[in-house]
C-alpha positions as CSV (number, residue, x, y, z in Angstrom):
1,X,-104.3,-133.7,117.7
2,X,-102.7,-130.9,118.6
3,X,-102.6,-131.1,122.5
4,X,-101.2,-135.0,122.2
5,X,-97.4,-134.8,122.9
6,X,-98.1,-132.3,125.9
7,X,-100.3,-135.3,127.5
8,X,-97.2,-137.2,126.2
9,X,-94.8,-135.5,128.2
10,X,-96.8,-134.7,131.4
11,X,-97.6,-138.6,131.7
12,X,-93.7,-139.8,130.9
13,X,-93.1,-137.1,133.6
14,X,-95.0,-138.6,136.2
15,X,-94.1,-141.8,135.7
16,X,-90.3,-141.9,135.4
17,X,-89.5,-139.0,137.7
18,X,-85.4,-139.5,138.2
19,X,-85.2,-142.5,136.8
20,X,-86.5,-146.4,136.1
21,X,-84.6,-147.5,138.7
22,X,-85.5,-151.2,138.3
23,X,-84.4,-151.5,134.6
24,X,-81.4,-149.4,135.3
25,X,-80.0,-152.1,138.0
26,X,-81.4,-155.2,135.7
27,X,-80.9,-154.3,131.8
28,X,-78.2,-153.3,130.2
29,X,-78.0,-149.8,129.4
30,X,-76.9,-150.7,125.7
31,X,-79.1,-154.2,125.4
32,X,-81.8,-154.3,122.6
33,X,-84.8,-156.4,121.7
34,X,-88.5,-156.2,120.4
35,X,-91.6,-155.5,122.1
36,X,-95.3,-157.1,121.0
37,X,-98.5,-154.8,122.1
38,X,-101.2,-157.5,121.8
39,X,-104.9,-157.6,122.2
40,X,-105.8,-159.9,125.0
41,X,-109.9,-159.3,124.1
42,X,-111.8,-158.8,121.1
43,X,-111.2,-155.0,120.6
44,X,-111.6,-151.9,117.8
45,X,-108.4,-150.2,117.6
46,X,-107.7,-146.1,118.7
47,X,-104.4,-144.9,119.6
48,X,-102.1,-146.3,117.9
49,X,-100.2,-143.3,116.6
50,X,-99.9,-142.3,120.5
51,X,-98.3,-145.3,121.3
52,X,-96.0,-144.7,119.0
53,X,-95.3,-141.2,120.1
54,X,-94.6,-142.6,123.7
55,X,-91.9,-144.8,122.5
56,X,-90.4,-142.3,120.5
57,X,-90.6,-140.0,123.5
58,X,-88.3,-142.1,125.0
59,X,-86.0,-143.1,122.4
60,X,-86.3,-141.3,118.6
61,X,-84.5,-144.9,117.1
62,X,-86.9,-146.9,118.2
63,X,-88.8,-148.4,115.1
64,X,-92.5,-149.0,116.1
65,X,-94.6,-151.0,113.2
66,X,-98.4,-150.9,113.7
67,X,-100.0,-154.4,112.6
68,X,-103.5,-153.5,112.5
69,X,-105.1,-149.9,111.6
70,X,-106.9,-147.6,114.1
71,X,-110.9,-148.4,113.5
72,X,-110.2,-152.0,112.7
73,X,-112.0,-154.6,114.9
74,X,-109.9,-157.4,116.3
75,X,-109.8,-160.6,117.9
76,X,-108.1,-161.6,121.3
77,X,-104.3,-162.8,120.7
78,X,-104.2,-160.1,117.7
79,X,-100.8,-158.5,117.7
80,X,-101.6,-155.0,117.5
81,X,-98.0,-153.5,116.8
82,X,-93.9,-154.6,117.1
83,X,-91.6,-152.0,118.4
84,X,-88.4,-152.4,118.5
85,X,-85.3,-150.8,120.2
86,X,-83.0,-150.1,123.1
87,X,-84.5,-152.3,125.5
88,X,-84.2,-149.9,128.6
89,X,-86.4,-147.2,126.7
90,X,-88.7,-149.7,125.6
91,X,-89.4,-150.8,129.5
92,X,-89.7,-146.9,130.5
93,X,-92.5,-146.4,127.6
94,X,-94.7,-149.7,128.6
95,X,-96.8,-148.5,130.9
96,X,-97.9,-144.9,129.5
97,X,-98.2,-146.1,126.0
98,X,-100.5,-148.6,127.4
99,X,-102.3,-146.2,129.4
100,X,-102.8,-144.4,126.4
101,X,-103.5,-147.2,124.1
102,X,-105.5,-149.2,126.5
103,X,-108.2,-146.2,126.7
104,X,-108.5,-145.3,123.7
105,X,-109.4,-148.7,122.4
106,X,-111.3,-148.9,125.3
107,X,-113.5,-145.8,124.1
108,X,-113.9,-147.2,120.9
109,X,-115.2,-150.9,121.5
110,X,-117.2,-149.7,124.0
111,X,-118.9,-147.0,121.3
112,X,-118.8,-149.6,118.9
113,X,-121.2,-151.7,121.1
114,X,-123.7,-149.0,121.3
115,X,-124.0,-148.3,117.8
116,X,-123.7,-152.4,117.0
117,X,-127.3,-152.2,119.3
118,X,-128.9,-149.9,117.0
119,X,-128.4,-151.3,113.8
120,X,-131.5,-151.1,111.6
121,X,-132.1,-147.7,113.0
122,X,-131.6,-144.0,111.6
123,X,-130.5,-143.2,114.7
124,X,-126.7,-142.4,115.5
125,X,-124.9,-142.4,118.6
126,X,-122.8,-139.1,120.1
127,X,-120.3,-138.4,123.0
128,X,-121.0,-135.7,125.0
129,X,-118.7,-133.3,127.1
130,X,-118.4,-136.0,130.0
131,X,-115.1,-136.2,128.7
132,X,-111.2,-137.1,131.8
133,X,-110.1,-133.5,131.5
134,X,-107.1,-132.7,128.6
135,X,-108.4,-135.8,127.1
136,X,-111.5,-134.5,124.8
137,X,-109.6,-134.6,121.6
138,X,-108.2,-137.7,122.1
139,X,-111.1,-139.4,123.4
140,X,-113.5,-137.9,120.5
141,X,-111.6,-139.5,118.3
142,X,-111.8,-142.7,119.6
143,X,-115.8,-142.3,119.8
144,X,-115.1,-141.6,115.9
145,X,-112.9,-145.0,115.2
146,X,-116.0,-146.7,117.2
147,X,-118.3,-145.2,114.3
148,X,-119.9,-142.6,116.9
149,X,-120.4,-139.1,115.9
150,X,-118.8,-136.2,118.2
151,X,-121.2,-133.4,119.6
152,X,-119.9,-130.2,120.1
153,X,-116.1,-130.3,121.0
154,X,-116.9,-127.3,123.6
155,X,-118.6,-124.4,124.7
156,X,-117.4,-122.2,121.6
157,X,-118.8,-124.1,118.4
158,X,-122.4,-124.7,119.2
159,X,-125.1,-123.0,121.2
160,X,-126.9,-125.5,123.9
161,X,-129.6,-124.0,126.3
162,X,-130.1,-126.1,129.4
163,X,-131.5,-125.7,132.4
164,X,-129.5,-123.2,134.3
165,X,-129.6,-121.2,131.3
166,X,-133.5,-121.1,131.0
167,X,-133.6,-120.7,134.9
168,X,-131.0,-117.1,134.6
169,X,-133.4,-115.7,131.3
170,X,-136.4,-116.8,133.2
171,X,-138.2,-118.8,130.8
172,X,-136.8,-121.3,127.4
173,X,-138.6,-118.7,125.2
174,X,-136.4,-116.0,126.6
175,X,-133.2,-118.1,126.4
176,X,-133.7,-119.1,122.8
177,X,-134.3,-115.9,121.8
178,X,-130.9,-114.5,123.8
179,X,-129.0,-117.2,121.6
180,X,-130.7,-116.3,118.8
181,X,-129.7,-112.4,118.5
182,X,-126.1,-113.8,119.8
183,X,-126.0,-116.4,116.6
184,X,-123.3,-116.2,113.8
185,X,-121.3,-117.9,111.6
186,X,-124.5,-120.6,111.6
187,X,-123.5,-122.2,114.6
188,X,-126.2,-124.3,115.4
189,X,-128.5,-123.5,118.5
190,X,-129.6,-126.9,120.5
191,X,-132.0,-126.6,123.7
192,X,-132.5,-129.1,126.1
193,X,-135.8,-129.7,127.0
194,X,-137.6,-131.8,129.9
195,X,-141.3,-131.6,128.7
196,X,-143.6,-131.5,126.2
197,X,-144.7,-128.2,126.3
198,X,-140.7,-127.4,126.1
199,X,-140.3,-129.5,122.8
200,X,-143.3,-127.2,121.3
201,X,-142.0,-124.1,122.1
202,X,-138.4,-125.2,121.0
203,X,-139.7,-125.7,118.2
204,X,-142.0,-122.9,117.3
205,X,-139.1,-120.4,118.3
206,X,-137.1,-122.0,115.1
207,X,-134.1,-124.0,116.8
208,X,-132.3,-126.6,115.2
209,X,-131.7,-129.4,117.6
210,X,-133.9,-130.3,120.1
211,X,-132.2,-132.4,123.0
212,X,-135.5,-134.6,125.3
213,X,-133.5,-134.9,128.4
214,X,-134.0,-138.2,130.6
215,X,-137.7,-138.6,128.9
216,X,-138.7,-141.8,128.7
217,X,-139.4,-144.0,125.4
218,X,-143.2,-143.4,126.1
219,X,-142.5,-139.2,126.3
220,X,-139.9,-139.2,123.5
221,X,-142.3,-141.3,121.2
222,X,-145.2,-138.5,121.4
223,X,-142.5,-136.1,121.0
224,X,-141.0,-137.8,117.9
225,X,-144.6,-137.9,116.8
226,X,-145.9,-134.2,117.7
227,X,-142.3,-132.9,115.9
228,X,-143.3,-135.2,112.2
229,X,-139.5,-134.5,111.3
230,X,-139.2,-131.1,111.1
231,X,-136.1,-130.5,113.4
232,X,-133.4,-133.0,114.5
233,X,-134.0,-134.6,117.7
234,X,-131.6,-136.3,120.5
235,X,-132.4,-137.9,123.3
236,X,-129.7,-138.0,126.3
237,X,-129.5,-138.8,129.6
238,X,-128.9,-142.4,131.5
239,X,-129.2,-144.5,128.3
240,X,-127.7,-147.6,128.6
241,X,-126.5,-150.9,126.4
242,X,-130.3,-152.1,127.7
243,X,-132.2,-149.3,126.7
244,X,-130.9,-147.6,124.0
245,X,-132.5,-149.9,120.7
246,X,-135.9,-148.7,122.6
247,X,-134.6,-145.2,122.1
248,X,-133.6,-145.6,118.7
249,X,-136.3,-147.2,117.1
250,X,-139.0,-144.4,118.6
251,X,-137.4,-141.9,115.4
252,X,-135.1,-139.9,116.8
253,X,-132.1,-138.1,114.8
254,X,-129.1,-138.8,118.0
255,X,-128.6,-140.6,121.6
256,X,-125.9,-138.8,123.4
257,X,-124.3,-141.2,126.1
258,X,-121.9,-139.8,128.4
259,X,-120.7,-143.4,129.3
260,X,-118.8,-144.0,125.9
261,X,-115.9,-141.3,128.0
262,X,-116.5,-140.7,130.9
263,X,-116.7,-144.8,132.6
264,X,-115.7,-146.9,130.0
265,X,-113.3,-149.8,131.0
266,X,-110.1,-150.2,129.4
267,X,-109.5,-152.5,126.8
268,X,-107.2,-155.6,128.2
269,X,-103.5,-155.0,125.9
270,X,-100.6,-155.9,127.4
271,X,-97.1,-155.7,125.9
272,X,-94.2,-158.4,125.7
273,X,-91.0,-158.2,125.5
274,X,-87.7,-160.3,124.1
275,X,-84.1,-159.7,124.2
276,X,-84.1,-161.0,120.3
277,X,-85.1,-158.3,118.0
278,X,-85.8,-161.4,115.8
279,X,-88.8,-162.6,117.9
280,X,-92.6,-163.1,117.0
């Protein structure tokens, strides 16, 4: 993850500005001890590894020992990973490596629970662009420790034809076709499509994903059926926890679901600290 340690920096940055003023007046600048990160909810781990670049940010002797595995689901009280080291630097790291940490799981449970609702389906559940900005990588790989599946990681790896882009060629015939004699390197071409009469042109013109766009179960079961199979289907826009096994179980190939990034809640960690390096 290449862009990682410049998120790691810009976020130490911001947070410590001149100085932690607080643990410079109360701990001893040469004191150490042992920090616990522990799970205070049931949880599927992502992030660990950034964590562990935040402390190390702050202090390159700190040892930080992982307890569990990124992808693994946990209990609450699960201790999650011991760090130990200089107890000053430990303080200073605290709150971005939670930041960090607490997200990420955060991602991950929460795509966890979406693809938990449609078990016993061949459906499978993607993120979508709807991603905090600088965070894509990081936050697609948490969809992935949840057992999502990415979508495109940007504008450059696959072709998708919405709206706007139907509205500038003038009609979704004329859009697909642009894409078309602009294709190489088989990168796939995907159109978004808000009918019926869409989904039959999409797929008469020969695309390879065909994206029903806020349809509802009734429209995107007559388009499962009019389609038979022949070209991958997702279905996207407002699915929820409540609605999305109805989605699943109409046929279709992929649900995309913005709200696995872009408004998950953060997964409840919090971090304690001893002045024994013994402790735990």
């Amino acid at each position: 993850m290449k862009n990682v340690n410049t998120l790691i920096d810009l976020a130490l940055r911001e947070d410590i500005g001149s100085g932690d003023i607080t643990s410079e007046a109360i701990v001893s600048e040469r004191m150490r001890g042992r920090a616990m990160l522990r799970a205070k909810q049931d949880l599927v781990v992502a992030g660990l590894e950034v964590a562990k670049e935040v402390f190390l940010a702050c202090d390159e002797d700190i040892h930080f020992a992982p307890e569990v595995r990124d992808g693994q689901r946990v209990q609450a009280g699960t201790v999650l990973a011991n760090v130990i080291g200089n107890l000053r630097q430990l303080l200073v790291a605290e709150r971005t490596a939670l930041n960090f940490l607490q997200h990420l799981c955060g991602v991950a449970t929460h795509t966890h629970r979406y693809v938990q609702a449609i078990e016993g389906t061949n459906a499978k559940i993607l993120d979508t662009r709807k991603t905090l900005p600088a965070y894509r990588e990081l936050e697609k790989y948490a969809v992935s420790m949840g057992d999502g599946e990415n979508h495109r990681h940007g504008l450059f790896d696959r072709y998708l034809i919405k709206g706007n882009h139907v509205d500038i060629a003038g009609d979704i015939e004329s859009a697909i076709m642009r894409a078309q004699a602009h294709q190489e390197n088989g990168i796939l071409i995907e159109v978004e499509c808000k009918t019926l009469a869409d989904v039959k042109t999409a797929f008469e013109a020969g695309v390879d994903i065909i994206m029903l766009d806020n349809m509802s179960v009734a429209k995107v079961k007559e388009a499962a059926t009019l389609i038979q199979g022949r070209v991958k289907l997702e279905v996207s826009g407002n699915i929820t926890l409540d609605t999305v096994k109805e989605y699943a179980a109409t046929g279709v190939d992929y649900i995309s679901v913005g709200a696995i990034t872009h408004s998950v809640p953060a997964a409840d960690i919090h971090m304690v600290i001893s002045k024994d390096e013994t402790a735990f």
